[in-house]
C-alpha positions as CSV (number, residue, x, y, z in Angstrom):
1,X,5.9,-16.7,3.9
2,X,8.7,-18.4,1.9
3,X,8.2,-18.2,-1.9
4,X,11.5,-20.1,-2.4
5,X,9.4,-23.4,-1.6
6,X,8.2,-22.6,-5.3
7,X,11.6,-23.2,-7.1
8,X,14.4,-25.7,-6.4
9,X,17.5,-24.3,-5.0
10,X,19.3,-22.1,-7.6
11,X,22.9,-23.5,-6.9
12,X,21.7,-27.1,-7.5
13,X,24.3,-28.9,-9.2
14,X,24.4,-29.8,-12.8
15,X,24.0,-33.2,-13.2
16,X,24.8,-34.4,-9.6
17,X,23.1,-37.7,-10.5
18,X,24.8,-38.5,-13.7
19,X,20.7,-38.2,-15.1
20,X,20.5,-37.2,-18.9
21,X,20.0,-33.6,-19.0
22,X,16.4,-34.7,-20.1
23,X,15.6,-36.4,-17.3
24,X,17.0,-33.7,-14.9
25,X,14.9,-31.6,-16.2
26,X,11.8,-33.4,-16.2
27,X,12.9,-34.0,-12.6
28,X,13.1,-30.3,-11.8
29,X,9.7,-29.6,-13.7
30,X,8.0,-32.2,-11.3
31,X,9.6,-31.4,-7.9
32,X,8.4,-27.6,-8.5
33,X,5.1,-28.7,-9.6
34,X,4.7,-31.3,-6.3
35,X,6.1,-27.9,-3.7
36,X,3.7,-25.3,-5.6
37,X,0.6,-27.7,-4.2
38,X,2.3,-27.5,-1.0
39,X,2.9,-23.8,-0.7
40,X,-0.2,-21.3,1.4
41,X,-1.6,-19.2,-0.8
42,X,-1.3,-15.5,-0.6
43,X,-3.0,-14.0,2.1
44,X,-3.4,-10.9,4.7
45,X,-2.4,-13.3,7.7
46,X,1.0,-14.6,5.8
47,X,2.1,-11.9,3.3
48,X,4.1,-8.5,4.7
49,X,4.4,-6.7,1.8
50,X,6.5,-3.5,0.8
51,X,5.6,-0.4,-1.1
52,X,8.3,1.7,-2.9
53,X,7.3,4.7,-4.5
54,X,4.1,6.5,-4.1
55,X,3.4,9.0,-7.0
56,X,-0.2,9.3,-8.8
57,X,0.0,5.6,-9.9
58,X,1.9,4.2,-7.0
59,X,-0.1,6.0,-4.4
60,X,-3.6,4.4,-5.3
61,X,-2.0,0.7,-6.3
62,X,-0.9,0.4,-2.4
63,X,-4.0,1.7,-1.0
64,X,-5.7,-1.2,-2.3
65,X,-3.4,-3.7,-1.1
66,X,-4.5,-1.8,2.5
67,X,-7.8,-1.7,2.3
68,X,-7.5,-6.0,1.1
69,X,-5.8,-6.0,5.0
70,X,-2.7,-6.7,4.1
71,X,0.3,-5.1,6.3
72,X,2.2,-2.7,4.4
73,X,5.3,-0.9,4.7
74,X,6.0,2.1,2.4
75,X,9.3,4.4,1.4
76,X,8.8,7.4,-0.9
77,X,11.7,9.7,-0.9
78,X,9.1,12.8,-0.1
79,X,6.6,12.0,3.0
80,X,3.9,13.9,2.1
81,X,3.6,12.3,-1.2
82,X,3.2,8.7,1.2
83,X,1.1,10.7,4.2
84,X,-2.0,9.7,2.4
85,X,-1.3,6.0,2.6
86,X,0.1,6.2,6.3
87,X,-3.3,7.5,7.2
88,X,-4.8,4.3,6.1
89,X,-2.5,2.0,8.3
90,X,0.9,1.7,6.4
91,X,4.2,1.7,7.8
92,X,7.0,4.7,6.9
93,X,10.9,2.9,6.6
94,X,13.4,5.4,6.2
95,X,15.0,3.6,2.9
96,X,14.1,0.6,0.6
97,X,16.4,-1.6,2.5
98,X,14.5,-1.1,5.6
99,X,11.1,-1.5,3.5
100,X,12.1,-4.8,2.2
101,X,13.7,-6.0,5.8
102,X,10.0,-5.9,6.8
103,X,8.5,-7.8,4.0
104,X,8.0,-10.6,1.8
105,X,6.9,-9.2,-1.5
106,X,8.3,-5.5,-2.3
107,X,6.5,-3.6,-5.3
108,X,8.1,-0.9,-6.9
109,X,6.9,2.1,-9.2
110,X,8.9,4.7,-9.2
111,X,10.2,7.2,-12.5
112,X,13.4,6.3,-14.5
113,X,15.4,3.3,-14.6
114,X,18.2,5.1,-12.7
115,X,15.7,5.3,-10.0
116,X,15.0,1.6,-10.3
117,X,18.5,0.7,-9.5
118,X,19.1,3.0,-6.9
119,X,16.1,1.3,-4.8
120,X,16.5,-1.9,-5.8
121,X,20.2,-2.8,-5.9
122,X,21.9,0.2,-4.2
123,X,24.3,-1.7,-1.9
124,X,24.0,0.0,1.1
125,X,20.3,1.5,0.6
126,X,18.2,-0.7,-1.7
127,X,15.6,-3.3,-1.1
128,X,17.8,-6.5,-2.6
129,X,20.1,-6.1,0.0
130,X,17.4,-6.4,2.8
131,X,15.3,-8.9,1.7
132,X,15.0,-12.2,3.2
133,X,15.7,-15.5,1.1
134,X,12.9,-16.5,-1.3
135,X,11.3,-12.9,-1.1
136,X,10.0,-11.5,-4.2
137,X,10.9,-7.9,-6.4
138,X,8.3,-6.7,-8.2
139,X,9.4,-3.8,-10.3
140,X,6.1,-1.8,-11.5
141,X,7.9,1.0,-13.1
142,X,8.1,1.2,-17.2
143,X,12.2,0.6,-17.2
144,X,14.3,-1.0,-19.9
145,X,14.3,-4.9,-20.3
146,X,17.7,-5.0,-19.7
147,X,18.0,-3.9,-16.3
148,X,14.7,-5.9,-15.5
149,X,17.3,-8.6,-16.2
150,X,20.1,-7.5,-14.4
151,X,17.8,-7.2,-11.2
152,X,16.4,-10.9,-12.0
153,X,20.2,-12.3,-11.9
154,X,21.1,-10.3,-8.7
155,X,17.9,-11.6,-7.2
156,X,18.9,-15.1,-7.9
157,X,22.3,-15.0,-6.4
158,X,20.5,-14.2,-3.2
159,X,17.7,-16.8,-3.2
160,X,14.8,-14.4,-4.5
161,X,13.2,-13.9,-7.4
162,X,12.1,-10.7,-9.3
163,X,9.4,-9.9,-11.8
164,X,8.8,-6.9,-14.0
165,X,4.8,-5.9,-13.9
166,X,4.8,-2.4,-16.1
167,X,1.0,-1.0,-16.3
168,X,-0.8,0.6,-18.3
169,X,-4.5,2.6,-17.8
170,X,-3.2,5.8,-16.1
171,X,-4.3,7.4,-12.5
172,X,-7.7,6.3,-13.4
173,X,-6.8,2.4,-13.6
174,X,-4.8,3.0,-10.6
175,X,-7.7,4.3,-8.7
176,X,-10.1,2.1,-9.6
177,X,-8.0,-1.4,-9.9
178,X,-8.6,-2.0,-13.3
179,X,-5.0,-1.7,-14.7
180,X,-3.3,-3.8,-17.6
181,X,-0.1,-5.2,-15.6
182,X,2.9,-6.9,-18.4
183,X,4.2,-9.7,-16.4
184,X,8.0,-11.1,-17.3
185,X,9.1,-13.3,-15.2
186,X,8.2,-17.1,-13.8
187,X,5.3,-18.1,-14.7
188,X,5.0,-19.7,-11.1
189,X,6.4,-16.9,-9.2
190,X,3.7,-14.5,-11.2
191,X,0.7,-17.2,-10.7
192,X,1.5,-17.1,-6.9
193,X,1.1,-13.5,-6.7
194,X,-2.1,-13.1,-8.2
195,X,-4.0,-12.3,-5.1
196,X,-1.9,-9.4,-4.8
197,X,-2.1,-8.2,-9.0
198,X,-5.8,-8.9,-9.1
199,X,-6.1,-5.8,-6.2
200,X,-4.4,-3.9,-9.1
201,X,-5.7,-5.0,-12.3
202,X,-5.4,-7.9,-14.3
203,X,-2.5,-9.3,-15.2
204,X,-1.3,-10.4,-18.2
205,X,1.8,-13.1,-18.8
206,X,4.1,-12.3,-21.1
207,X,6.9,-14.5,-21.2
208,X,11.0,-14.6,-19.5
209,X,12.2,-11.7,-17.5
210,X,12.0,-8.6,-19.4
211,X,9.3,-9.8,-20.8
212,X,6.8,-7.6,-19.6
213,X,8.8,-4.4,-19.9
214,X,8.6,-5.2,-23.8
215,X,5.0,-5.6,-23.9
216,X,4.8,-2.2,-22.2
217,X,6.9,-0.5,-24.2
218,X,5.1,-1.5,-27.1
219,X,1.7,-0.3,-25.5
220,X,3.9,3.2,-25.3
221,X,4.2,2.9,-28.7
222,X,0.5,2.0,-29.5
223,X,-0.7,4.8,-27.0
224,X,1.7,7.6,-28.4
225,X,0.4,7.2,-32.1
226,X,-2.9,7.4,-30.9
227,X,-2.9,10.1,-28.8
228,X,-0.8,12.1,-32.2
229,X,-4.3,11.0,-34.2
230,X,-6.9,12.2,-31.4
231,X,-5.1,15.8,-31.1
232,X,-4.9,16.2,-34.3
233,X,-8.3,15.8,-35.6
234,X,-9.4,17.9,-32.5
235,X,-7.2,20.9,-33.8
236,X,-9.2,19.5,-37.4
237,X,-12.2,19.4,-36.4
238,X,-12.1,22.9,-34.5
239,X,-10.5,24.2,-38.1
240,X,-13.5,23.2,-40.0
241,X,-15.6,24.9,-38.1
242,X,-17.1,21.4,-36.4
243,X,-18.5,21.5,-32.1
244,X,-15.1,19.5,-30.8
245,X,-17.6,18.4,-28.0
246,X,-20.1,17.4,-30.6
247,X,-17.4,15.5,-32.9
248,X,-15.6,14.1,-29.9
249,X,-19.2,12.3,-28.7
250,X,-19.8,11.2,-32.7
251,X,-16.7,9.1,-33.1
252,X,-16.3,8.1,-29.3
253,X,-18.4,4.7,-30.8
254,X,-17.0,4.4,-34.4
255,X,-14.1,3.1,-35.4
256,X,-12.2,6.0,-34.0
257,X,-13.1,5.5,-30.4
258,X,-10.4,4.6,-28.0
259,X,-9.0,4.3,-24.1
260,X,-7.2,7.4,-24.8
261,X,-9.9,9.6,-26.4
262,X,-12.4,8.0,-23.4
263,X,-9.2,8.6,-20.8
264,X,-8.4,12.2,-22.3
265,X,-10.6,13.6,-24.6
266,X,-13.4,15.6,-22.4
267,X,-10.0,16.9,-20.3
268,X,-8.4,18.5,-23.1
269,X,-11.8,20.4,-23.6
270,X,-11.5,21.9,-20.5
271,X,-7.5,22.2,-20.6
272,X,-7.5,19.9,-17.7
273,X,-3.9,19.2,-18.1
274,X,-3.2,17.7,-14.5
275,X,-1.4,14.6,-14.7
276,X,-2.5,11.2,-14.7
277,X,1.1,9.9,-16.5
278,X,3.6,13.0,-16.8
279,X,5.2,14.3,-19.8
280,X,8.3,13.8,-18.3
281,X,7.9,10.0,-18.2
282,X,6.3,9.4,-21.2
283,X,9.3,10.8,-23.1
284,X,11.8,8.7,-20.4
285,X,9.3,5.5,-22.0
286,X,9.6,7.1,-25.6
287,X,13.2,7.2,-25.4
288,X,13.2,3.9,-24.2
289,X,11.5,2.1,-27.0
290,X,13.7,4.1,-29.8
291,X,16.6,2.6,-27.8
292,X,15.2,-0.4,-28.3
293,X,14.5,-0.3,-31.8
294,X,18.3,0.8,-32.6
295,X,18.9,-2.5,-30.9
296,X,16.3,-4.6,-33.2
297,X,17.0,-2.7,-36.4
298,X,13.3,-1.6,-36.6
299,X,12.3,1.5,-38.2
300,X,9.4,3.3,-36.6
301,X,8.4,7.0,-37.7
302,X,5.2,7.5,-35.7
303,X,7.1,6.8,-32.6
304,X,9.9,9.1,-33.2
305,X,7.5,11.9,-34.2
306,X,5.5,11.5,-31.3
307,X,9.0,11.3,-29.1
308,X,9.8,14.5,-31.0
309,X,6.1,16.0,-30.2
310,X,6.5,15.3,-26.4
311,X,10.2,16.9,-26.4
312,X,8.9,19.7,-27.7
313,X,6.4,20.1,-24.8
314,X,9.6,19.2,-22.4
315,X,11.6,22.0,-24.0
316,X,8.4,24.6,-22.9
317,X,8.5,23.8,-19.9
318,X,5.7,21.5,-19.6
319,X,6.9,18.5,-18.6
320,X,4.8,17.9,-15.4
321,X,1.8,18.5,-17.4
322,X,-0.2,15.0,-18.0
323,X,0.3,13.9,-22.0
324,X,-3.4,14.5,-23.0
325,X,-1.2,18.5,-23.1
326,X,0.1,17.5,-26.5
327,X,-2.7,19.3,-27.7
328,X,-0.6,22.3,-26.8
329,X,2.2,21.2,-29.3
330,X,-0.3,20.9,-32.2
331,X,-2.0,24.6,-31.3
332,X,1.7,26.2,-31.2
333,X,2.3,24.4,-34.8
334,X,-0.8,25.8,-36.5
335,X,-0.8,29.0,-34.6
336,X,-4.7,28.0,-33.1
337,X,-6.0,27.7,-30.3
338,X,-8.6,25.9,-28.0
339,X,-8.7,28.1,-24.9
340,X,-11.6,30.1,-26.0
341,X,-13.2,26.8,-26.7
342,X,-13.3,25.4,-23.2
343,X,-13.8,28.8,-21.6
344,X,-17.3,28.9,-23.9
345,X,-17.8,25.4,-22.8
346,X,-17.7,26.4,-19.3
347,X,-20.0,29.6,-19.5
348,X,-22.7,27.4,-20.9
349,X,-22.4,25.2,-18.6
């Protein structure tokens, strides 16, 4: 499969035909448009595709792509972590180079952007170097805009393309294939790959490269707020005396219902803190989006308090906890807690 049959040739010349810039570009607009109808769609039979990274999220999002029949070829940097999805028919490479040598369209998902860059554009080890003219990068992993950039600009030197594709809807939208995906990139590249992102979730355009790492971020922002609100009338609700259980149920379809009390809210009853996004990486994202905001000038105290929240978790030690454990924050604060709650829970149950 050759997805460069989508674009013209990157090193086309200027205005080789002395054409108004106008008209050049109306020319370029066209020609892709008349190779798009030309190009195979997506399938099993003509699509290899490459897996980098198989945490919670990453682990699920391939096996669908599997299970669809599609050939896959995986790299996590521990095996047992990608045993699971060898079971099911995948392919182990040794390093993201040797992934992408084997396919057309690599996904990656992996933790911080510094991992990002070592898998993708590590000269010796990552997957740019090994992939084929007119393969496709899709980055999966909540990074900084910037570097989704830088990757898009490498990948263009060599005749690919890149998109960033951050999700959202935790291990439960990865199992089930119901995840929000942010897609930044072109439109055309991103339209062609829906076969594969419709395994996944649904995806959602967003605009230029770097586009979609925006969006996610601010979903980061959107979800960090919230979950700050749902702990804290918990730890309210359980002051005044109120069934948390009972409470949780009444506002679940009021105004107050959200993903993130649906996602979270019967696991922090039971101080199921296992997690479906880490601590860990939610203050990497966090971090991320204040970074960002330095950069715009923008002013944003519910994000820093919940960055400041989720450090404080960190500093305990619990950063491989799952983020619905910010409830532990608020309990340390007011010198309560919900323990005896859930064990109570459990007895009558």
């Amino acid at each position: 499969m050759r997805l460069s049959l989508l674009l013209l040739p990157h090193a086309l010349p200027c205005n080789s035909h002395n054409l108004p810039l106008s008209s050049l570009s109306l020319l370029h607009r066209t020609m892709a448009a008349a190779a798009t109808t030309n190009v195979e769609p997506i399938s099993p039979s003509n699509t290899r595709v490459g897996w980098i990274g198989t945490g919670v999220m990453g682990r699920s999002m391939c096996g669908h792509l599997i299970k669809a029949g599609y050939k896959v070829t995986v790299f996590n940097r521990t095996l047992s972590k990608a045993q699971p999805l060898i079971d099911m028919g995948a392919r182990l490479a040794q390093s993201p180079l040797a992934v992408a040598s084997q396919s057309d369209v690599v996904f990656s998902i992996v933790g911080f952007p510094s991992d990002v860059r070592s898998v993708l554009l590590d000269s010796t080890s990552g997957a740019l170097p090994g992939l084929r003219p007119g393969g496709v990068l899709v980055d999966m992993t909540t990074s900084e805009p910037s570097l989704a950039a830088e990757i898009s600009a490498a990948a263009t030197i060599k005749d690919c393309h890149s998109v960033d594709a951050p999700v959202s809807g935790g291990d439960r939208g990865a199992k089930n294939g119901s995840l929000a995906i942010f897609a930044g990139g072109d439109k055309t590249v991103i339209d062609r790959l829906s076969p594969l992102f419709a395994l996944m979730g649904r995806v959602n355009y967003m605009g230029a490269t770097g586009k979609g790492q925006f969006a996610k971020l601010a979903n980061q922002i959107t979800i960090a707020s919230t979950m700050v609100g749902l702990v804290e009338g918990i730890i309210y609700a359980h002051k005044a005396g109120l069934n948390v259980e009972s409470y949780l149920n009444a506002i679940s379809t009021g105004a107050a219902g959200s993903k993130s009390l649906d996602l979270y809210g019967s696991r922090i009853l039971k101080r199921d803190f296992e997690a479906g996004f880490y601590v860990n990486h939610f203050v990497k994202d966090l971090g991320i989006c204040l970074k960002e905001c330095q950069n715009m000038g923008l002013a944003l105290p519910g994000l820093a308090l919940a960055q400041q929240l989720y450090l404080s978790l960190k500093a305990h030690g619990e950063g491989n906890l799952g983020t619905q454990a910010l409830i532990l924050a608020l309990e340390r604060l007011n010198n309560v807690s919900l323990e005896n709650l859930a064990s109570s829970n459990s007895a009558a149950n």
